[in-house]
Structure formats: structure tokens, C-alpha cells
PyMOL Python script that loads the backbone (N, CA, C, O; Angstrom):
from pymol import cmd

cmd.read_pdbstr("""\
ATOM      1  N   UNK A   1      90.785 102.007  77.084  1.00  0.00           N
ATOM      2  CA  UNK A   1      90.052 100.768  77.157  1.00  0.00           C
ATOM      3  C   UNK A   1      89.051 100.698  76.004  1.00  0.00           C
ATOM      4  O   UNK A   1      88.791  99.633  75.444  1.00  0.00           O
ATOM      5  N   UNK A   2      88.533 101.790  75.689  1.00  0.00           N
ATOM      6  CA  UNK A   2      87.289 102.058  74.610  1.00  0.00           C
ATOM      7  C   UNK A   2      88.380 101.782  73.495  1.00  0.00           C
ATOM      8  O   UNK A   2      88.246 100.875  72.673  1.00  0.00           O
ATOM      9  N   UNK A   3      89.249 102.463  73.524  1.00  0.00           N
ATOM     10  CA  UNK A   3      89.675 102.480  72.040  1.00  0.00           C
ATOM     11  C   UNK A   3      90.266 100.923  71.419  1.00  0.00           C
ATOM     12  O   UNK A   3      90.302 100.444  70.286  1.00  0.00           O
ATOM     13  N   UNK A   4      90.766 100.345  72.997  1.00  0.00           N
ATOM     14  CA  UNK A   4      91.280  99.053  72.467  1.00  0.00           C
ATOM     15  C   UNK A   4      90.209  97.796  71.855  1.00  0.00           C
ATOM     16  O   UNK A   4      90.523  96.773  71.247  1.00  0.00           O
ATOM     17  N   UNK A   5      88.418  98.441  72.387  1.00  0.00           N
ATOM     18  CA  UNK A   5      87.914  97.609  71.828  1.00  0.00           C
ATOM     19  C   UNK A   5      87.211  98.202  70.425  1.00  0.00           C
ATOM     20  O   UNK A   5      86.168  97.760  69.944  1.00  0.00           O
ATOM     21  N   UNK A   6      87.765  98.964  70.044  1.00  0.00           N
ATOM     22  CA  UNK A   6      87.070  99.664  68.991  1.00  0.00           C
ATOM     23  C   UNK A   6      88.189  99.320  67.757  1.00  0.00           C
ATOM     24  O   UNK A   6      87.776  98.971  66.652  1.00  0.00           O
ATOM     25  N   UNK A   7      89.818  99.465  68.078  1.00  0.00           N
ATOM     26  CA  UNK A   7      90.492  98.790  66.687  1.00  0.00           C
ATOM     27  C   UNK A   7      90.469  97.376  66.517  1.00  0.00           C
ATOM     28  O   UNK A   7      91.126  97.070  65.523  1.00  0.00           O
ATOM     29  N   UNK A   8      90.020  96.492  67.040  1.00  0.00           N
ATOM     30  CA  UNK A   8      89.538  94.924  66.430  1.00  0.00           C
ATOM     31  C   UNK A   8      88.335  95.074  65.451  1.00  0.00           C
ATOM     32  O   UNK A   8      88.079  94.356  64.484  1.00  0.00           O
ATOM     33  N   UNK A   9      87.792  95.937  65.816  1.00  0.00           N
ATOM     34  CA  UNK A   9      86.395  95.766  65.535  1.00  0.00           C
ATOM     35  C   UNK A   9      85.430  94.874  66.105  1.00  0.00           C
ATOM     36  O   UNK A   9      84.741  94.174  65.363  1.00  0.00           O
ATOM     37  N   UNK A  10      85.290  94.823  67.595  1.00  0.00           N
ATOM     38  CA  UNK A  10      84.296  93.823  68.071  1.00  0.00           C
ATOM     39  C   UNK A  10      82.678  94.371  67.906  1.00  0.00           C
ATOM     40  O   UNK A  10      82.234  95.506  67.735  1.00  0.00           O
ATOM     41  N   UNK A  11      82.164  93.356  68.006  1.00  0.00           N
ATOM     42  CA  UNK A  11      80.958  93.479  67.721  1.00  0.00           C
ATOM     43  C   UNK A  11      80.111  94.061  68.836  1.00  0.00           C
ATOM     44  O   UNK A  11      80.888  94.232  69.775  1.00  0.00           O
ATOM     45  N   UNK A  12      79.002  94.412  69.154  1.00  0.00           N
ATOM     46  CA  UNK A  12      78.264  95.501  69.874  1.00  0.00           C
ATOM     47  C   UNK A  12      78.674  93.927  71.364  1.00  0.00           C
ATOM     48  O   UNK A  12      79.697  93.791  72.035  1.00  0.00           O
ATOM     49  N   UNK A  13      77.796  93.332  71.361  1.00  0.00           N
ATOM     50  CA  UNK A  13      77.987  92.117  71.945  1.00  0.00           C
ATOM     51  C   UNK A  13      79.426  92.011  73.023  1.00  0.00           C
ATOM     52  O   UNK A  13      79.721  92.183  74.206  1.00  0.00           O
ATOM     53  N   UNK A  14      80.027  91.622  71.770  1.00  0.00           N
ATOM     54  CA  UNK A  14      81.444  91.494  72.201  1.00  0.00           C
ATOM     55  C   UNK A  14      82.444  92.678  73.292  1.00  0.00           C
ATOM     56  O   UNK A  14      83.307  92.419  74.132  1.00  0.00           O
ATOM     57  N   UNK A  15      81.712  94.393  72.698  1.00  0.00           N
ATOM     58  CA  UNK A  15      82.070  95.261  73.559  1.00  0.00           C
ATOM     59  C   UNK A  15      81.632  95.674  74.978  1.00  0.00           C
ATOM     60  O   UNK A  15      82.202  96.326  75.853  1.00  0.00           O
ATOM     61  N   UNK A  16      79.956  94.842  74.884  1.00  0.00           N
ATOM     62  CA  UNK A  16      79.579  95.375  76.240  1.00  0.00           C
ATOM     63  C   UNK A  16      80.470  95.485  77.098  1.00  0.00           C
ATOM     64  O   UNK A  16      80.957  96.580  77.379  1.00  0.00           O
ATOM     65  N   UNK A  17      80.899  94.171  77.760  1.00  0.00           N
ATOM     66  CA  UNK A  17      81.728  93.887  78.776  1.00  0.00           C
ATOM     67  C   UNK A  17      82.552  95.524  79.122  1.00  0.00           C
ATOM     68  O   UNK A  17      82.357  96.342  80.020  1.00  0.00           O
ATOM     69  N   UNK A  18      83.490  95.509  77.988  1.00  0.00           N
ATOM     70  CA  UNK A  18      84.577  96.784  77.861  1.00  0.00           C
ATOM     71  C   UNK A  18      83.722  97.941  78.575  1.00  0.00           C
ATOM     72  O   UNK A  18      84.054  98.284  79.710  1.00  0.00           O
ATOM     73  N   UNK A  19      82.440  98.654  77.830  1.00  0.00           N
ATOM     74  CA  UNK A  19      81.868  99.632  77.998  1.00  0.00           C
ATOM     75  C   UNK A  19      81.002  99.709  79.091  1.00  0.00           C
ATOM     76  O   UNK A  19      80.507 100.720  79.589  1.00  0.00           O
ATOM     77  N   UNK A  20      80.851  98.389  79.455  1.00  0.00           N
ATOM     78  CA  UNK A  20      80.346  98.590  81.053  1.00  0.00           C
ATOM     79  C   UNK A  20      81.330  98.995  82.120  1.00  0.00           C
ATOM     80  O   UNK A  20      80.974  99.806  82.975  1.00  0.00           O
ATOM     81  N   UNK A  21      82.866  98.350  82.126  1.00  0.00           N
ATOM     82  CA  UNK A  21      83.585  98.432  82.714  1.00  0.00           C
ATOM     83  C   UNK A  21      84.252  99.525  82.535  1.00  0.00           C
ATOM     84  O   UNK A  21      85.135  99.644  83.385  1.00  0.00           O
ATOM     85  N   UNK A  22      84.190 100.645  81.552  1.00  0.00           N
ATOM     86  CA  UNK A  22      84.902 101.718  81.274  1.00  0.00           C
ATOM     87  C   UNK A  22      83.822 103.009  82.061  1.00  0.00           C
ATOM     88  O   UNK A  22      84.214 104.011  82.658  1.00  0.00           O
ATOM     89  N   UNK A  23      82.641 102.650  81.857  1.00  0.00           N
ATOM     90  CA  UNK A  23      81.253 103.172  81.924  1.00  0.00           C
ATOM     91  C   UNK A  23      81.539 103.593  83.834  1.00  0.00           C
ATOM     92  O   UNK A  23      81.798 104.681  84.349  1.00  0.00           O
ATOM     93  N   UNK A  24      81.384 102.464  84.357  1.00  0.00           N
ATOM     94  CA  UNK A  24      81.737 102.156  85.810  1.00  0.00           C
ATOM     95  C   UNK A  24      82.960 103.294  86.377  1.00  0.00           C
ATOM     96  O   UNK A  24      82.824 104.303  87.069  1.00  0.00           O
ATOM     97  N   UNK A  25      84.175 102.677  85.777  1.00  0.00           N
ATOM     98  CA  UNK A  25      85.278 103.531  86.071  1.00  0.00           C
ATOM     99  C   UNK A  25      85.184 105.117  85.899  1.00  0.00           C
ATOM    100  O   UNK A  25      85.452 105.889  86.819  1.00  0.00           O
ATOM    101  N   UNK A  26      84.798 105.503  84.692  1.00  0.00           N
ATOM    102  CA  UNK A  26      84.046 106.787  84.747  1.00  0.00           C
ATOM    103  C   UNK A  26      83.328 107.381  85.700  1.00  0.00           C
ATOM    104  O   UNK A  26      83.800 108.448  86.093  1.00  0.00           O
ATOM    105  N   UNK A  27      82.394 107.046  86.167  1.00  0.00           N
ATOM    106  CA  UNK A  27      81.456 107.018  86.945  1.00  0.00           C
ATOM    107  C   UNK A  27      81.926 107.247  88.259  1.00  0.00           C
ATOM    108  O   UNK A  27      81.333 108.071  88.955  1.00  0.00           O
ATOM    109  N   UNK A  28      83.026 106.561  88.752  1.00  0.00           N
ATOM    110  CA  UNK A  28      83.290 106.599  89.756  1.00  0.00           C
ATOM    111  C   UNK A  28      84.629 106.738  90.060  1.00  0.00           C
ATOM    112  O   UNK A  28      85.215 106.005  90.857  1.00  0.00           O
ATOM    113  N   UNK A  29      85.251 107.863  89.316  1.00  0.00           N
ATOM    114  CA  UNK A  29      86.431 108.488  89.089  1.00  0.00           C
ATOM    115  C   UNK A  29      86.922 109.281  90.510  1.00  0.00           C
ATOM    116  O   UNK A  29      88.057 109.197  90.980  1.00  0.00           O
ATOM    117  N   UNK A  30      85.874 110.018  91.048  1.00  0.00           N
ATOM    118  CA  UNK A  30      85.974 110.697  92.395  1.00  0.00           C
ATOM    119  C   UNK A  30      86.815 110.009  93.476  1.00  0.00           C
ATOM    120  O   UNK A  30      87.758 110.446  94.135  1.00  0.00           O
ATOM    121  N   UNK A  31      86.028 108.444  93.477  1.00  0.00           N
ATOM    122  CA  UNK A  31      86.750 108.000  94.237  1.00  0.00           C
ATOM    123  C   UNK A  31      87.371 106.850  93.944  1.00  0.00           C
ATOM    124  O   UNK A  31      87.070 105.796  94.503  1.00  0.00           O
ATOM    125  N   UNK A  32      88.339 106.954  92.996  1.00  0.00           N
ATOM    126  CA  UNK A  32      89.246 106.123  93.009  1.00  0.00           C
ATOM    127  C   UNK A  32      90.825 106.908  92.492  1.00  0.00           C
ATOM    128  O   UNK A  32      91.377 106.893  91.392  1.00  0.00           O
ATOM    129  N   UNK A  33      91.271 107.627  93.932  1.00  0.00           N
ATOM    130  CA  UNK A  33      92.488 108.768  93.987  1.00  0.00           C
ATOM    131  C   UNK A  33      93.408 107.499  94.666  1.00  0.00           C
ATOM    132  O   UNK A  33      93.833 108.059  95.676  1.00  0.00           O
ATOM    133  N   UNK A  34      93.819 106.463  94.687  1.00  0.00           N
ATOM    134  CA  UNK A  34      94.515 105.837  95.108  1.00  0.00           C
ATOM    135  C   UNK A  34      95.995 106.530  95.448  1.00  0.00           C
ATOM    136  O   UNK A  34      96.736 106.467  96.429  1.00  0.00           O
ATOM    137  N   UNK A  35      96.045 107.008  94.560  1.00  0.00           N
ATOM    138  CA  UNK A  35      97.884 107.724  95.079  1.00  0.00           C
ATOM    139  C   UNK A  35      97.459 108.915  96.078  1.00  0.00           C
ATOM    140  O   UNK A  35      98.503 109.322  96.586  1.00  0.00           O
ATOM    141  N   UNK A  36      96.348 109.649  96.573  1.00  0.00           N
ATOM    142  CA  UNK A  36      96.165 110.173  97.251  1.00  0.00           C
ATOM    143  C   UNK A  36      95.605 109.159  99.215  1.00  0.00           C
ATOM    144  O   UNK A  36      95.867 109.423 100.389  1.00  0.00           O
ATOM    145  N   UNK A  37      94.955 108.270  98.664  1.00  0.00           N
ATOM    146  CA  UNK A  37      94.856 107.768  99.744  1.00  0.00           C
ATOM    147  C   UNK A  37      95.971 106.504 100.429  1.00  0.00           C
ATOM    148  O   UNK A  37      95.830 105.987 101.537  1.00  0.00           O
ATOM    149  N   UNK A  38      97.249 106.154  99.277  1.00  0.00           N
ATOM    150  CA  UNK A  38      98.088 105.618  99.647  1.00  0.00           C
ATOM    151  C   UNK A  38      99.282 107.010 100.679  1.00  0.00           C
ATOM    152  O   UNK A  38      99.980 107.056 101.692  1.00  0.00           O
ATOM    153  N   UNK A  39      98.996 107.581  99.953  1.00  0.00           N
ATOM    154  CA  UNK A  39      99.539 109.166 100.728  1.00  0.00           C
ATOM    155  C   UNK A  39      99.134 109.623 101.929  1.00  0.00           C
ATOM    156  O   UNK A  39      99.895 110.185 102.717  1.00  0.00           O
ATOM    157  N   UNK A  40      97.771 109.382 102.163  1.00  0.00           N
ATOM    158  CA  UNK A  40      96.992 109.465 103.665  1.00  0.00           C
ATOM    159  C   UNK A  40      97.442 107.985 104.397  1.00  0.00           C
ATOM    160  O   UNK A  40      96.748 107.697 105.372  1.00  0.00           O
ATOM    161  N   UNK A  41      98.496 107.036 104.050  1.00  0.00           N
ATOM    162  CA  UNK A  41      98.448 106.006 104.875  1.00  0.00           C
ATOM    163  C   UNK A  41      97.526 104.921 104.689  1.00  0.00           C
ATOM    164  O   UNK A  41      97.869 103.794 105.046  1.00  0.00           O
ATOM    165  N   UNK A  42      96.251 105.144 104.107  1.00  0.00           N
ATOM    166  CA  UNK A  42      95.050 104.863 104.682  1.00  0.00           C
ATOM    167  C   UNK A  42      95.030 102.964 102.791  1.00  0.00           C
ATOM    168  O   UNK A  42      95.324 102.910 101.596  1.00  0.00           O
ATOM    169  N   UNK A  43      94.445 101.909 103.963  1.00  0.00           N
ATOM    170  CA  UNK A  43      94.779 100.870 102.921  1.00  0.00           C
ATOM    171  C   UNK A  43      93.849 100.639 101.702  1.00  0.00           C
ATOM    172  O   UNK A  43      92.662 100.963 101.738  1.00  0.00           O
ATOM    173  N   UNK A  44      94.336 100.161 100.801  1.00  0.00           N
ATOM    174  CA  UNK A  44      93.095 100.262  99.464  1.00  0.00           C
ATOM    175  C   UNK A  44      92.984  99.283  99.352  1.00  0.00           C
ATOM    176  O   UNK A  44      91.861  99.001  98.932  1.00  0.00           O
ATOM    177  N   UNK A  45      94.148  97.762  99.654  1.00  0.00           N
ATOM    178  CA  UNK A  45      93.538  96.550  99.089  1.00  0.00           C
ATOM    179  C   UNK A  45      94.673  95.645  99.512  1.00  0.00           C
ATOM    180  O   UNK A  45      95.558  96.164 100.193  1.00  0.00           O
ATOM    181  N   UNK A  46      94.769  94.384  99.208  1.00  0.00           N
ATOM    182  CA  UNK A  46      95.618  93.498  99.745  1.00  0.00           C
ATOM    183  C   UNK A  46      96.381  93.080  98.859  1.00  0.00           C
ATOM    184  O   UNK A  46      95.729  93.461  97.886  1.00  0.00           O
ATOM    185  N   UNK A  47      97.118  92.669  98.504  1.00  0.00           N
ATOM    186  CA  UNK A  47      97.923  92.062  97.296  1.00  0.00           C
ATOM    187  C   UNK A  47      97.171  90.915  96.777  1.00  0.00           C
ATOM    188  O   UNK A  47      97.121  90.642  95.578  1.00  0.00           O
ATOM    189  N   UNK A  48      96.509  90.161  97.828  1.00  0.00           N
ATOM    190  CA  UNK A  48      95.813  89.034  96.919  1.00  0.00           C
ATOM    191  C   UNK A  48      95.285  89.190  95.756  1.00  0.00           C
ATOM    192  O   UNK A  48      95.432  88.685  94.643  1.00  0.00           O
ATOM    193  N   UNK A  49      94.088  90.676  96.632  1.00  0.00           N
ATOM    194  CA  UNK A  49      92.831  91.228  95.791  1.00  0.00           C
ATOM    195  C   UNK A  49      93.418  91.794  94.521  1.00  0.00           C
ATOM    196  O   UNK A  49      93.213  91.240  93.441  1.00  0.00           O
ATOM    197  N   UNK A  50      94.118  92.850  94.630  1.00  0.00           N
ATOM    198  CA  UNK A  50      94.869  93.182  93.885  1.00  0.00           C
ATOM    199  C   UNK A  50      95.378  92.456  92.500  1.00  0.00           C
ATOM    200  O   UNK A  50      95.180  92.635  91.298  1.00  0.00           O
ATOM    201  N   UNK A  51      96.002  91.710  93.158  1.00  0.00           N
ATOM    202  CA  UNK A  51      96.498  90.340  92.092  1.00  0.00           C
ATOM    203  C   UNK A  51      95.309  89.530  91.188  1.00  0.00           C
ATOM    204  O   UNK A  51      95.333  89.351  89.971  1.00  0.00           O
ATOM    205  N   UNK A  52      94.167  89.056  92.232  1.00  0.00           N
ATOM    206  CA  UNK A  52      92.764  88.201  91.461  1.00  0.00           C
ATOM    207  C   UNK A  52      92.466  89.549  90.402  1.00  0.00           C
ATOM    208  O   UNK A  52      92.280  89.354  89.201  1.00  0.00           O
ATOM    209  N   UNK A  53      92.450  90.693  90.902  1.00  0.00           N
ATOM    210  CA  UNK A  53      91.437  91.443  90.258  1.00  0.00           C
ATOM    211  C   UNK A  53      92.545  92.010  88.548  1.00  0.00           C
ATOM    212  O   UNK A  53      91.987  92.675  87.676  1.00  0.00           O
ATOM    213  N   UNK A  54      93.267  91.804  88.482  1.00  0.00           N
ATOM    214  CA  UNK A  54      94.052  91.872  87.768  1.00  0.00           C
ATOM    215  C   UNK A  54      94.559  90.600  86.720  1.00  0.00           C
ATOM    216  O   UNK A  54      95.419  90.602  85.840  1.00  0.00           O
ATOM    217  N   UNK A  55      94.034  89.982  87.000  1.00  0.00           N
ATOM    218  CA  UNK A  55      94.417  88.569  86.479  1.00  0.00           C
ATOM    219  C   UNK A  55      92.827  88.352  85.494  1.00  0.00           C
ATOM    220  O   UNK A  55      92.642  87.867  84.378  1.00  0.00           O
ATOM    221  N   UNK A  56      91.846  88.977  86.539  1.00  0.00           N
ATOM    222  CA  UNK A  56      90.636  88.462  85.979  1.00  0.00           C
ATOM    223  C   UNK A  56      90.416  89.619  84.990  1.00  0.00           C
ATOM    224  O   UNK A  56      89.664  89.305  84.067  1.00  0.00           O
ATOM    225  N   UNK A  57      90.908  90.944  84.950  1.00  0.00           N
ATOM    226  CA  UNK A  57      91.061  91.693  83.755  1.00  0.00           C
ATOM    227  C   UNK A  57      91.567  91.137  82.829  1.00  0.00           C
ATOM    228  O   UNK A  57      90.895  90.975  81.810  1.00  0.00           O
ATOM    229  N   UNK A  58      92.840  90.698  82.892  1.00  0.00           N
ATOM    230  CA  UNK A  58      93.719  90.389  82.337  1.00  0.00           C
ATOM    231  C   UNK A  58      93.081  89.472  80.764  1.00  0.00           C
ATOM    232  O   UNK A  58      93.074  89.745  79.563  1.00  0.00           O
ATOM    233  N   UNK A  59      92.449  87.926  81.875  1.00  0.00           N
ATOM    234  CA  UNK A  59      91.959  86.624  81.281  1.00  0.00           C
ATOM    235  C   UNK A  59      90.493  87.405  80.539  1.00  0.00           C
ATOM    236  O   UNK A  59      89.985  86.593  79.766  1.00  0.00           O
ATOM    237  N   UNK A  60      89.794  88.587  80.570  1.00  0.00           N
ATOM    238  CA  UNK A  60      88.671  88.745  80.222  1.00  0.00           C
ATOM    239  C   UNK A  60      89.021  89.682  79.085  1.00  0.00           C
ATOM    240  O   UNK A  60      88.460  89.297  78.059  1.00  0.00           O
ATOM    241  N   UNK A  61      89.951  91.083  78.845  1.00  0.00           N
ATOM    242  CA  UNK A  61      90.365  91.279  77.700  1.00  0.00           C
ATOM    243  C   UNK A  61      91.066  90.069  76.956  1.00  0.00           C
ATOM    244  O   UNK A  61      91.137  90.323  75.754  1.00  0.00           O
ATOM    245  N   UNK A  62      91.612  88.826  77.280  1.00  0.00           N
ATOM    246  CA  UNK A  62      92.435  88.424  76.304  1.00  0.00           C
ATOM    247  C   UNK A  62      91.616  87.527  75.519  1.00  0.00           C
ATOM    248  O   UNK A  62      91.953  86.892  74.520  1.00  0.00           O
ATOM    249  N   UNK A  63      90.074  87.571  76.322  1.00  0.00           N
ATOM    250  CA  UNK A  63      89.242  86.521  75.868  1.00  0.00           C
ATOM    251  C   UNK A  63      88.310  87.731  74.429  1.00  0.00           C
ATOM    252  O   UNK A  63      87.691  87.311  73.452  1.00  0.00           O
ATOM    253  N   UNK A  64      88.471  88.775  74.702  1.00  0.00           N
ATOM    254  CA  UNK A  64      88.110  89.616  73.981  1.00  0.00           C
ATOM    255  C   UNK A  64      89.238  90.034  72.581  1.00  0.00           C
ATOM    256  O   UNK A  64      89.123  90.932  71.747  1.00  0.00           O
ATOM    257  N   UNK A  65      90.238  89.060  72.734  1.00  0.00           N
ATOM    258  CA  UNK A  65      91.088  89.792  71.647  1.00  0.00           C
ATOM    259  C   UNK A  65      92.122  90.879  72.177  1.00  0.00           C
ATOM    260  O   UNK A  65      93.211  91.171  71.684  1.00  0.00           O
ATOM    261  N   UNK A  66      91.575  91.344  73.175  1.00  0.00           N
ATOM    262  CA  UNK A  66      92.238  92.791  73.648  1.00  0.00           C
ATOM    263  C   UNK A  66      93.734  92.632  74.011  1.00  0.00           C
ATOM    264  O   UNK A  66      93.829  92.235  75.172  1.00  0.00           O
ATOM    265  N   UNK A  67      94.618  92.760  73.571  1.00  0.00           N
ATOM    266  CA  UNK A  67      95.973  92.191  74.241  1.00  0.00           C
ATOM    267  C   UNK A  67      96.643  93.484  74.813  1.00  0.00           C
ATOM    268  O   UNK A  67      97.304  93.201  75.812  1.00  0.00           O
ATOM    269  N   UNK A  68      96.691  95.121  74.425  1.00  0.00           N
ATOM    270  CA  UNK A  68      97.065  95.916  74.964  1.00  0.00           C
ATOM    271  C   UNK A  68      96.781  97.005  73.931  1.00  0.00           C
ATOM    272  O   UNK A  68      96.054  96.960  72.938  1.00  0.00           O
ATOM    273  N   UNK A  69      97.777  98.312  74.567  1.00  0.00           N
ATOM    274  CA  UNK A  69      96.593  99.029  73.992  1.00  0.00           C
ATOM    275  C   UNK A  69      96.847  99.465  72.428  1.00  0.00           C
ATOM    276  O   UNK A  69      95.972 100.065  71.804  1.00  0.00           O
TER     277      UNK A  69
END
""", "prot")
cmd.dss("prot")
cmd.show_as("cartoon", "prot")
cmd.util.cbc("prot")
cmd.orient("prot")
């Protein structure tokens, strides 16, 4: 994610977004074992959520330039 905003060259500005959201995920790596708790049965999310929250990544790197990696 860092690196994809680092070969455009965005501007400090322009990267927050990225480095907050990479920052976060870091942060809270412990608990996000999804293939372990899809393994316990136990539910992580709905397809809706799933879907919005993915879409709104999606529309917010592409607004950044970011198209992949």
C-alpha cells in the first residue's frame, strides 16, 4: 500500500490518507487473522459490509491515482 503511494510520487498531503490507513492496519495486525477465525466458524462480516468497504477502498485509491500495485 506504502509503496503504491510512493511510485506516483504523491505529495505528503496526498499520502496521508494511504499512511493512515496502512498505519492502522499495522497496528492492528493481531487481530485481524480472518482465515483463522473463518476456521473457528466464528463470523467477520456480511457481504454487504464487505462489498461497501471495498468499493470505498477501491473509489479512494483511484481518487489517489493508485490503480494497483
Amino acid at each position: 500500500m506504502r509503496r503504491s503511494a510512493t511510485l506516483p510520487k504523491l505529495t505528503p498531503q496526498e499520502r496521508k490518507p494511504v499512511d493512515t490507513c496502512a498505519r492502522y492496519l499495522l497496528n492492528n495486525a493481531k487481530y485481524l487473522k480472518y482465515d483463522d477465525y473463518l476456521k473457528a466458524g466464528f463470523p467477520i462480516a456480511t457481504g454487504v459490509i464487505e462489498g461497501a468497504c471495498r468499493h470505498l477502498i477501491k473509489d479512494k485509491m483511484e481518487s489517489l491515482g493508485l490503480n494497483g500495485p
